[in-house]
C-alpha positions as MATLAB code, in Angstrom:
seq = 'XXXXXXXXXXXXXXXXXXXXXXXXXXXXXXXXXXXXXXXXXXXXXXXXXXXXXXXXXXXXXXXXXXXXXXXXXXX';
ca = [
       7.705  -12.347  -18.323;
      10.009   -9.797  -16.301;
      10.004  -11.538  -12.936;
      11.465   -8.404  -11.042;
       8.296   -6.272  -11.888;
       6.066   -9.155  -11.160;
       8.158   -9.406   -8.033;
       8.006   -5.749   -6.572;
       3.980   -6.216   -7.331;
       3.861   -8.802   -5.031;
       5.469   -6.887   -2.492;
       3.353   -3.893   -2.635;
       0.007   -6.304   -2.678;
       1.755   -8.484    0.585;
       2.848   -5.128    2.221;
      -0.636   -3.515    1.240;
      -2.532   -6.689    3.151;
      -0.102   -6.192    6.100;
      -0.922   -2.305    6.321;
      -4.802   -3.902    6.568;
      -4.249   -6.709    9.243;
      -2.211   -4.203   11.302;
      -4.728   -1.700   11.100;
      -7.508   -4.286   12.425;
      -5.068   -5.907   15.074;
      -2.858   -3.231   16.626;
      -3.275    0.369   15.066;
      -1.197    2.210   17.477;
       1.772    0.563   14.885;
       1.340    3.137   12.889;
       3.179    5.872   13.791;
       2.325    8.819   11.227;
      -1.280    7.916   11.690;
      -1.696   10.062   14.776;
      -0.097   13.783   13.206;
      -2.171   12.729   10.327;
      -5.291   13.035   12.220;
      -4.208   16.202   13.941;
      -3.367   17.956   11.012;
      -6.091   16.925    8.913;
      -8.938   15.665   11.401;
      -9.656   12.086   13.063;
     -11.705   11.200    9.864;
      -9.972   12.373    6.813;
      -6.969   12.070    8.662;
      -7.812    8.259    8.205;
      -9.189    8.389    5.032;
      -5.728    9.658    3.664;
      -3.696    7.349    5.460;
      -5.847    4.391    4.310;
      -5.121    5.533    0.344;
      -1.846    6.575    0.934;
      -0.667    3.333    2.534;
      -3.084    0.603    1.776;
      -4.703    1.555   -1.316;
      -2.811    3.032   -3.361;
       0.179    0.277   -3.103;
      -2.485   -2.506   -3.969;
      -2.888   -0.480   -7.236;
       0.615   -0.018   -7.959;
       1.297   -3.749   -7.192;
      -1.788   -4.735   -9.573;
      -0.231   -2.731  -12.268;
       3.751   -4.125  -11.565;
       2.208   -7.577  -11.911;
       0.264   -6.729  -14.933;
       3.442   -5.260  -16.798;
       5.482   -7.830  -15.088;
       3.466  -11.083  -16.935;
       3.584   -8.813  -20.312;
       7.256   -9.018  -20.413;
       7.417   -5.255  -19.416;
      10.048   -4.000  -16.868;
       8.935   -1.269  -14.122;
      11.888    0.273  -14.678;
];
């Protein structure tokens, strides 16, 4: 087991749940949200923001884990 890869996948899942619960709770947080969905629309604007900050660091925590309980080091 490498505990610092399993350890930096925990941190991307915890900070991926935050990104959610602030998103439902108090969205205004979020302060590249708003040129996001002027330079890309109110919709996709969201859409990207949503993979680029809640998505895709569930996936890269998943994977850290993953590696982490196979004795492989992220780094």
């Amino acid at each position: 087991m490498n505990y610092f890869s399993i350890s930096a996948g925990v941190i991307a899942i915890g900070y991926s749940i935050y990104t959610v619960f602030i998103r439902k709770n108090n969205p205004e947080k979020f302060k590249k949200l708003e040129p996001m969905k002027k330079f890309w629309g109110e919709k996709l604007g969201i859409v990207i923001h949503f993979i680029g900050y809640t998505v895709t660091p569930l996936i890269v925590g998943i994977i850290f884990i993953h590696k982490g309980i196979n004795g492989l080091s992220i780094f």
